[in-house]
C-alpha positions in Angstrom: 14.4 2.4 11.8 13.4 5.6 13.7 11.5 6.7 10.7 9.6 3.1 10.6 8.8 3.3 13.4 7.2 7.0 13.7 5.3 5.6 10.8 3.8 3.1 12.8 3.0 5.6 15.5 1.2 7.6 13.5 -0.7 5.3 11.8 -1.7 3.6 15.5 -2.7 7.1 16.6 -5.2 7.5 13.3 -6.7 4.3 14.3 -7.5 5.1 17.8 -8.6 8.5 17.8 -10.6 8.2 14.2 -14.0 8.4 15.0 -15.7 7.6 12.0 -14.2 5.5 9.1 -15.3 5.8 5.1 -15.6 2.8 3.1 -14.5 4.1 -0.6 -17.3 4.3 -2.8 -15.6 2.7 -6.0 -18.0 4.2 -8.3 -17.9 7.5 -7.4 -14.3 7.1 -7.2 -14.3 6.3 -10.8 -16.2 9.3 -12.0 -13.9 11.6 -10.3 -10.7 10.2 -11.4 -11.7 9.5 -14.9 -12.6 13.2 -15.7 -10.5 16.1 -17.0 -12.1 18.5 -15.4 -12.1 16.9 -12.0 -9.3 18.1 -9.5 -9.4 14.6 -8.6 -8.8 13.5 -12.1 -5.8 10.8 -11.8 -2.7 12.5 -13.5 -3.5 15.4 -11.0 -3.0 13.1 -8.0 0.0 10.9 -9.2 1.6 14.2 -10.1 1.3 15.0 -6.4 2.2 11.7 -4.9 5.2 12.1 -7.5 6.7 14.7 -5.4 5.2 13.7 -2.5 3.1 16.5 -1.8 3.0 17.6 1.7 -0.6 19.3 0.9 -2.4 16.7 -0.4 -5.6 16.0 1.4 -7.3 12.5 2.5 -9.5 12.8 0.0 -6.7 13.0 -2.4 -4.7 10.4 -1.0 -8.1 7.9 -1.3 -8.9 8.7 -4.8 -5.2 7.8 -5.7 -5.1 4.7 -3.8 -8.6 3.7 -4.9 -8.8 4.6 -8.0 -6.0 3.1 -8.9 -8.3 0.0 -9.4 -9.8 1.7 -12.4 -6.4 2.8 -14.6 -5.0 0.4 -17.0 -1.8 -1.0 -15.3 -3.9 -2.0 -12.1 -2.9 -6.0 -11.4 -3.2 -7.2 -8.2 -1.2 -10.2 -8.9 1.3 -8.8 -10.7 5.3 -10.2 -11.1 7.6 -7.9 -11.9 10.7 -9.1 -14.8 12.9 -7.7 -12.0 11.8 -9.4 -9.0 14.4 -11.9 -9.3 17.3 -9.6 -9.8 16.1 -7.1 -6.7 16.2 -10.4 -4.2 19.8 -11.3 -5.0 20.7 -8.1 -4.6 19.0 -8.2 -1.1 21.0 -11.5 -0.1 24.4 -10.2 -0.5 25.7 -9.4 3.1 27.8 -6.9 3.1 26.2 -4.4 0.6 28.5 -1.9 -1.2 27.1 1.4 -2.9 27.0 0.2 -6.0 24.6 -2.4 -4.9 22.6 0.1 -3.0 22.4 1.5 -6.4 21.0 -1.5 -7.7 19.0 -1.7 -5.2 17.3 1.6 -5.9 17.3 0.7 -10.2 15.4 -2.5 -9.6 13.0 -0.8 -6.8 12.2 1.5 -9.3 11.5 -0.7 -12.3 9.1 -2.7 -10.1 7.3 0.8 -9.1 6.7 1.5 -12.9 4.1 -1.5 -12.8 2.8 -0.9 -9.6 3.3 2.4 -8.0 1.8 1.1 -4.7 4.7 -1.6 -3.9 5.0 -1.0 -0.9 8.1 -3.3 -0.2 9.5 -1.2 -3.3 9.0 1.6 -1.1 10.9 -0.1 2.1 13.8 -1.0 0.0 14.3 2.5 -1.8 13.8 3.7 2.1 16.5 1.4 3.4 18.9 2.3 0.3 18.9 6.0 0.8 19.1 5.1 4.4 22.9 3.6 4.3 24.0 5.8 1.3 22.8 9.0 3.5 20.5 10.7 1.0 18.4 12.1 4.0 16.2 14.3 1.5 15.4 11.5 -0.8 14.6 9.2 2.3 12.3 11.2 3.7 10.9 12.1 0.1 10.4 8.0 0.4 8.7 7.6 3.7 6.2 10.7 3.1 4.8 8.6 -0.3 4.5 5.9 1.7 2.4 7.5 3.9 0.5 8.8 1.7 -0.3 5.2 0.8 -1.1 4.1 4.3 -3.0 7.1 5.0 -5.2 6.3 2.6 -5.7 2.9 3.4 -6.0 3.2 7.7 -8.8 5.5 7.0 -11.5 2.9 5.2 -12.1 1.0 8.4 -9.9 -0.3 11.2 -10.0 -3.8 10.5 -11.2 -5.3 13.8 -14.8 -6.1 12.6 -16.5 -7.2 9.2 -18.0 -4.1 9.2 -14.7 -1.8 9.2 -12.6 -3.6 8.0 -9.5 -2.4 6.0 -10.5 -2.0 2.2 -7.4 -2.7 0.5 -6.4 -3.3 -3.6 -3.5 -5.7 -3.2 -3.0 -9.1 -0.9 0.5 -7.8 0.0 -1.2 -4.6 1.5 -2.8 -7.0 3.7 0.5 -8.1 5.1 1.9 -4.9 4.9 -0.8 -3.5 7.4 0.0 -6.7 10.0 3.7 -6.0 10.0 2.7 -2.7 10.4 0.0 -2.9 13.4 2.8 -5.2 15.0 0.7 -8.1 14.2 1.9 -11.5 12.8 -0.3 -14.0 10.6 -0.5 -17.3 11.7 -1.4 -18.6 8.6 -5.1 -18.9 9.0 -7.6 -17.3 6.9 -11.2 -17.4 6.6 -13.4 -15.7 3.8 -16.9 -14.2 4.3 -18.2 -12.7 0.3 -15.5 -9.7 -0.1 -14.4 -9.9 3.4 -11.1 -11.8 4.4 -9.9 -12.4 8.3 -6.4 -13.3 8.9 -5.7 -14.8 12.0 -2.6 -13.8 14.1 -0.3 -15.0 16.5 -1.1 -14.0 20.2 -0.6 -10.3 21.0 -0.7 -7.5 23.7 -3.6 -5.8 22.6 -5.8 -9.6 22.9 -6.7 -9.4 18.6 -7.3 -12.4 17.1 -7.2 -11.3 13.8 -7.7 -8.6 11.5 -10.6 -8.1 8.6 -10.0 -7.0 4.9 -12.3 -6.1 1.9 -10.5 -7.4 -0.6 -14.1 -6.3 -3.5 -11.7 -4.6 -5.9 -9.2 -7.6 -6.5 -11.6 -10.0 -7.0 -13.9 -7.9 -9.5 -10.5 -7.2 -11.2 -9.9 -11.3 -11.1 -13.2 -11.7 -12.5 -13.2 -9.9 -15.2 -10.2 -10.8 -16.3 -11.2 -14.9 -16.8 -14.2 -13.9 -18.3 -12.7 -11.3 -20.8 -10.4 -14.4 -22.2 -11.8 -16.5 -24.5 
């Protein structure tokens, strides 16, 4: 829990003392993780994030969450085999260490399909957690920031011009729970822009603004690629 929340510290610090925010340039993205050559070609950066890589930079950290859009295995609404199997799992009460081991098999298996889960992330963070694997935990919550890092810096969601460009819906969610925000269910679209409403709060926000361009180009494309 201490770990969650220094998370949510420091990504509440970016936000507020960030005085500029970049919108990722998909294209250019594209380019640079698509070549050999590049040091921002793709298998570079998910070797990094692999080990969690304390030196990566923010430029690294956007071109792996960005241009993730552009590699095969991107799917926004994707269902993992083993989504079923990982929520029992998380219903049994009193957990044992062999189901904190399941725990961290199924986690896994849904991270193969999409290496940005970040719930995969929080329940391989809670595992290690209770079966006191410090070093693996903290390997854990330093991916996931890489993840977040990435994301806090496009915009900071409080107008449709900075808002948070983000490549999944849950992301969306993610980013609520983790600004201490809760959707109240309401949603309004403007083009590529989406504005979830929440619940009252301290800070007076009524809601919070997503770009949400790269999920539906991905949607799009795939109806008209079938035939």
């Amino acid at each position: 829990m201490k770990k969650i929340c220094l998370l949510v510290s420091l990504c509440l610090s970016l936000i507020c003392h960030a005085q500029q925010f970049s919108p990722p340039n998909y294209a250019t993205i594209k380019q640079k993780v698509n070549a050999p050559g590049s040091s921002l070609y793709y298998p570079k950066l998910v070797a990094k994030f692999q080990v969690a890589d304390s030196s990566m930079t923010l430029v690294e950290k956007r071109h792996l969450y960005y241009g993730f859009v552009h590699q095969n295995k991107y799917s926004p609404y994707s269902r993992s085999d083993y989504v079923d199997s990982l929520n029992a799992v998380l219903k049994i009460k009193k957990m044992s260490r062999k189901d904190f081991s399941k725990l961290l098999n199924y986690s896994d298996s849904l991270l193969v399909d999409n290496p940005f889960n970040l719930n995969a992330y929080n329940y391989k963070s809670y595992a290690y957690s209770q079966l006191k694997e410090v070093a693996l935990g903290e390997k854990i919550v330093a991916q996931k920031k890489i993840i977040i890092d990435a994301m806090m810096s496009s915009g900071d969601g409080l107008t449709k011009e900075t808002p948070f460009y983000v490549i999944s819906p849950n992301h969306q969610h993610f980013i609520l729970k983790l600004l201490d925000l809760s959707y109240n269910g309401s949603q309004s679209a403007f083009d590529t822009i989406e504005f979830l409403s929440v619940d009252q709060n301290e800070q007076d926000i009524t809601g919070i603004f997503f770009e949400v361009s790269a999920i539906s180009e991905h949607m799009s494309k795939l109806f008209n690629d079938r035939p």
